[in-house]
C-alpha positions, -999 to +999 in steps of 0.1 A: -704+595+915-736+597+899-748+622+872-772+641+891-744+645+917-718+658+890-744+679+873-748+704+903-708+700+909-710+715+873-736+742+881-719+754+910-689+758+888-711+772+867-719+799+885-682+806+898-670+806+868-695+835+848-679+869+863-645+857+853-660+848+818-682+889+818-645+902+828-621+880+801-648+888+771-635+923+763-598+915+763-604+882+740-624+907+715-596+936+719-566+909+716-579+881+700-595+892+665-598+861+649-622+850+676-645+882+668-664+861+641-682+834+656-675+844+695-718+845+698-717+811+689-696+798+719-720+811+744-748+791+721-766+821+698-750+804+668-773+778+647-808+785+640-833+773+663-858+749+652-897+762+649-921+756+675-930+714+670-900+706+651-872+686+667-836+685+658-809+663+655-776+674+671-741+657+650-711+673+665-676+666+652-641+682+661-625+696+632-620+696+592-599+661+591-636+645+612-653+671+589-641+656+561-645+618+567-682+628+581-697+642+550-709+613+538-726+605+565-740+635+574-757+634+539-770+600+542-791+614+572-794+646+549-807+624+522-832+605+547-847+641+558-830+637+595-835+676+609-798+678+614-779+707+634-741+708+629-716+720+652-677+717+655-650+727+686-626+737+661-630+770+634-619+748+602-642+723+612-668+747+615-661+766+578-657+725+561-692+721+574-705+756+558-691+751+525-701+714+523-743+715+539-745+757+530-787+750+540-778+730+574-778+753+604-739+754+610-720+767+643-695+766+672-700+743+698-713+765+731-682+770+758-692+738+780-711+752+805-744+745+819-758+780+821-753+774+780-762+743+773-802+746+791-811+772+768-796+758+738-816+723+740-843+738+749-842+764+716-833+738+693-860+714+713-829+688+705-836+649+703-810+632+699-773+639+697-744+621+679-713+623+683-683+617+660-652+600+674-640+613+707-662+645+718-667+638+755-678+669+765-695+670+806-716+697+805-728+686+772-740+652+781-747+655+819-775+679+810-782+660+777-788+628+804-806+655+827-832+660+796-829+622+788-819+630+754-801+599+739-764+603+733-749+584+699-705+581+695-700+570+659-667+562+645-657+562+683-618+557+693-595+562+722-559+568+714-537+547+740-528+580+754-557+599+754-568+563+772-545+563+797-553+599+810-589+594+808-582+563+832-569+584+858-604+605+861-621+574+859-641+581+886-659+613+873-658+601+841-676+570+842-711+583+845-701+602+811-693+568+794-722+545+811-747+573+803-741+566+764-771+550+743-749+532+715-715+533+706-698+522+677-661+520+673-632+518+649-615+488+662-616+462+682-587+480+708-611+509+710-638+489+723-617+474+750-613+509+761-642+518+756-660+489+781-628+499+805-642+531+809-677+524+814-697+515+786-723+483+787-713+459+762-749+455+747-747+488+731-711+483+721-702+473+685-673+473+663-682+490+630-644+501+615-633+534+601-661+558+584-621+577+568-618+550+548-649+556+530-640+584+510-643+586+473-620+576+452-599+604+437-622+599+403-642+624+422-619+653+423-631+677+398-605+678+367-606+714+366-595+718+397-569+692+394-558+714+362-551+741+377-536+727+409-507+710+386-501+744+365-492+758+398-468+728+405-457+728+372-446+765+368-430+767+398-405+737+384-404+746+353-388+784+368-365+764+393-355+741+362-343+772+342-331+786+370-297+759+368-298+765+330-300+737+304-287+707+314-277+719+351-303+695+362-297+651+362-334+636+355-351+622+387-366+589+378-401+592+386-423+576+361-442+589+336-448+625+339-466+655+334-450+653+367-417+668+352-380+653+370-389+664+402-400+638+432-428+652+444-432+648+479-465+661+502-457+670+538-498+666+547-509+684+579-474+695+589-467+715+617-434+740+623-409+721+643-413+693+616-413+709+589-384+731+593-362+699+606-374+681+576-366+714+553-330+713+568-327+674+565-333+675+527-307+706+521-284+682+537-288+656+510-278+678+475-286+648+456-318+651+467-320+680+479-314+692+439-344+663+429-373+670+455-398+695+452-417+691+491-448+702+492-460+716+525-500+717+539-500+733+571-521+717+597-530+754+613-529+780+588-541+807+611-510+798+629-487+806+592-472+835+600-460+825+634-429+797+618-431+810+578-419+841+597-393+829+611-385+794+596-391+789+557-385+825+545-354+831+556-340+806+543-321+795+511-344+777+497-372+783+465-410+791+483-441+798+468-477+803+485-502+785+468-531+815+483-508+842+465-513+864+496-482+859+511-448+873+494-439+849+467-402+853+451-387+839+419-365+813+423-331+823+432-316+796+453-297+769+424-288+745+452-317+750+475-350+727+482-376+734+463-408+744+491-447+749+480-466+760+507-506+749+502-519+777+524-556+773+513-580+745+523-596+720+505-569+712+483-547+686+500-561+655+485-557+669+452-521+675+459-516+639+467-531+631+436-503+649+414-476+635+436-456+602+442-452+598+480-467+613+514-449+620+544-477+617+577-477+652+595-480+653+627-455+620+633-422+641+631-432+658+661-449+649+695-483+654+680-495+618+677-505+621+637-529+629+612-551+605+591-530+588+567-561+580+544-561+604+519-528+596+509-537+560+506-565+566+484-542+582+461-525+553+456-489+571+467-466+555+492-464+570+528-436+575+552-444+581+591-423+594+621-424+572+653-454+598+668-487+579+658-505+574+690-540+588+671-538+572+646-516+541+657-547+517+642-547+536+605-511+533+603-503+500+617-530+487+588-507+502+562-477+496+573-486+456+574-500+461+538-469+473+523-481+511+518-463+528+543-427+528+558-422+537+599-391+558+600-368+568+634-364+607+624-354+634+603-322+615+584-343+580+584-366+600+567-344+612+541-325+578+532-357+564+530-369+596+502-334+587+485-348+549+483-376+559+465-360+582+445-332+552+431-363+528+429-392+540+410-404+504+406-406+494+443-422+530+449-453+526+425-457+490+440-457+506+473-484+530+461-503+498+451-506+483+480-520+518+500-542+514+479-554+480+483-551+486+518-580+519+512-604+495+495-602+465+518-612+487+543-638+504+535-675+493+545-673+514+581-701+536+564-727+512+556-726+496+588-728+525+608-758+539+590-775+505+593-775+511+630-776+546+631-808+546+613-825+522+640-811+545+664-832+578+652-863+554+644-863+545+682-894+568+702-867+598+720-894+599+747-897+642+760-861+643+750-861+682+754-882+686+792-859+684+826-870+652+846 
């Protein structure tokens, strides 16, 4: 099916589908407050529009974990004077991008619907677009093809399963893939599915992974590291006195401000996980009495939904790293020890003042989260058998020593016991994460070599309808 063809399929949907949308708005602003916001932005009014002869550059990401590992290349292009407009589908990813380019016209990506995407190329007379990993959006580029603006994927992958469901729409969504410019991928398994699904080899290329080019956690300013590790550090100081002098057998962690306590960071977690890990570790008093876990949420507007219910009622010691939700003294002499980082931003730090990682998002049918962070903080890692997303991050560290696959819940906790009994074989393990991180890294370089010949090339009209 060609584009033209799915275009009008898409316009005819189009026009279907707008008295449903007039009728559902009032009920999403009456019953959905935290999309009140930004709402404008989904139906395009969001980022400014560019002035009268200017053209813009449209670099779309999905949210704050592809926010994160794009900011360095978005100011590269920043750096070279590209006219950049950001958008992201997801709300963190939106506010990462606000804090990080406060003077880079920021916003929502438009509901994908051609009675919103004509008006918004044509106010922000757009050039080129770019997008960053796996944003195949219709709408988006069958009228970006309409307006032969050229399309860019960087840092483009396709996890086996996402793969395998694209393959059985193959047939509408060919014309998406063959319609690309240039694509550059992560690995060499996401260019074999990328040519599967369309894409002319000429414009294919292999560049690696732009998240293993973040800085090295030199960067982290020491003042927020400071304070991050007084709020660690009281908390176990108050569970330490809470078993009264000499209640407590030292943990052997290595050399400390770090206290007796194995610290161990539950990144990107989400509820079912998290409480089955909770409950494995209060199993284990040995451990259990040895562990302080150290929980970032992967949703925090979704908090209140399992704290609720899950980690507050409890036995067990919790804290809230925002302060905004009820914080108790420790009370609990036999129960885990649970921080909760409920702000953003913060996570890598947190790995940082810690001695092992546990990959959220791999304990439950979630397919992970990004494993790099950790790595770069040269602190051991420990996955569930759930990594489909990021199967090609984790596979690289596992073969390099840095990171141990485990079954489930129990697994997980003989293999925390492990590293509690073996200090030595922990901080090797560390080591090789990250020597894994820095043989790695080069992703960013290459893309922006190509990426730089890309915006060079004459767009043509780029913003008139053929």
């Amino acid at each position: 099916m060609s584009p033209a063809v799915l275009l009008k399929v898409g316009k005819l949907l189009n026009l279907l589908l707008w008295p449903f949308l007039l009728l559902l708005l009032p009920l999403v602003l009456l019953f959905f407050p935290r999309a009140r916001p930004h709402l404008r932005e989904r139906f395009g009014l969001g980022a400014a529009k560019a002035s009268k002869n200017a053209r813009s550059i449209l670099f779309h990401l999905a949210s704050l974990g592809e926010a994160n590992a794009a900011t360095p290349l978005i100011r590269a292009l920043e750096g070279d004077g590209a006219p950049l407009i950001l958008t992201a589908t997801s709300e963190s990813g939106r506010g990462a991008l606000v804090k990080a380019f406060p003077d880079t016209p920021v916003s929502l990506l438009p509901l994908d619907l051609p009675g919103l995407w004509e008006p918004f190329w044509s106010s922000r007379r757009v050039s080129r677009i770019i997008l960053f990993e796996t944003e195949i959006w219709p709408m988006m580029l069958l009228t970006a093809y309409s307006r032969r603006i050229p399309v860019m994927v960087v840092n483009g992958r396709l996890s086996p399963a996402g793969f395998s469901a694209m393959k059985r729409w193959r047939f509408f969504l060919k014309p998406l893939f063959s319609g690309l410019s240039r694509v550059l991928v992560a690995s060499a398994d996401d260019r074999e599915r990328y040519l599967e699904m369309g894409v002319k080899p000429d414009i294919l290329d292999v560049t690696g992974n732009i998240k293993w080019d973040m800085s090295r956690p030199e960067s982290i300013p020491e003042t927020l590291r400071e304070e991050l590790s007084g709020w660690v550090v009281r908390f176990e100081e108050a569970c330490s006195r809470l078993l009264g002098e000499g209640g407590r057998v030292a943990a052997p962690v290595g050399n400390s401000p770090k206290k007796d306590y194995l610290r161990v960071v539950l990144g990107s977690g989400h509820p079912g996980e998290t409480l089955r890990i909770v409950e494995a570790i209060r199993k284990d008093p040995f451990l259990s009495s040895r562990l302080h876990l150290l929980v970032a949420p992967r949703h925090l507007q979704r908090l209140s939904e399992w704290i609720g219910d899950g980690l507050t009622l409890s036995r067990l010691n919790l804290q809230f790293r925002s302060g905004t939700n009820e914080n108790r003294p420790p009370s609990f002499p036999n129960g885990p020890i649970v921080s909760i980082l409920d702000t953003h931003g913060e996570l890598r730090t947190l790995y940082s003042l810690s001695h092992i990682a546990i990959t959220g998002g791999t304990f439950d049918l979630v397919g992970g989260h990004s494993p790099v962070e950790a790595a770069s903080c040269a602190i051991p890692q420990v996955s569930g058998p759930f990594t489909d997303h990021v199967s090609t991050l984790i596979d690289r560290l596992v073969k390099g020593g840095g990171l141990f696959l485990e079954k489930d819940e129990p697994s997980l906790v003989s293999r925390l016991r492990w590293f509690l009994e073996n200090p030595g074989e922990r901080e090797r393990s560390g080591e090789m994460a990250f020597k894994v991180f820095l043989s790695e890294q080069g992703a960013l370089s290459r893309t922006l070599a190509i990426l730089r010949d890309f915006l060079k090339e004459d767009p043509g009209e780029g913003v008139k309808t053929p």
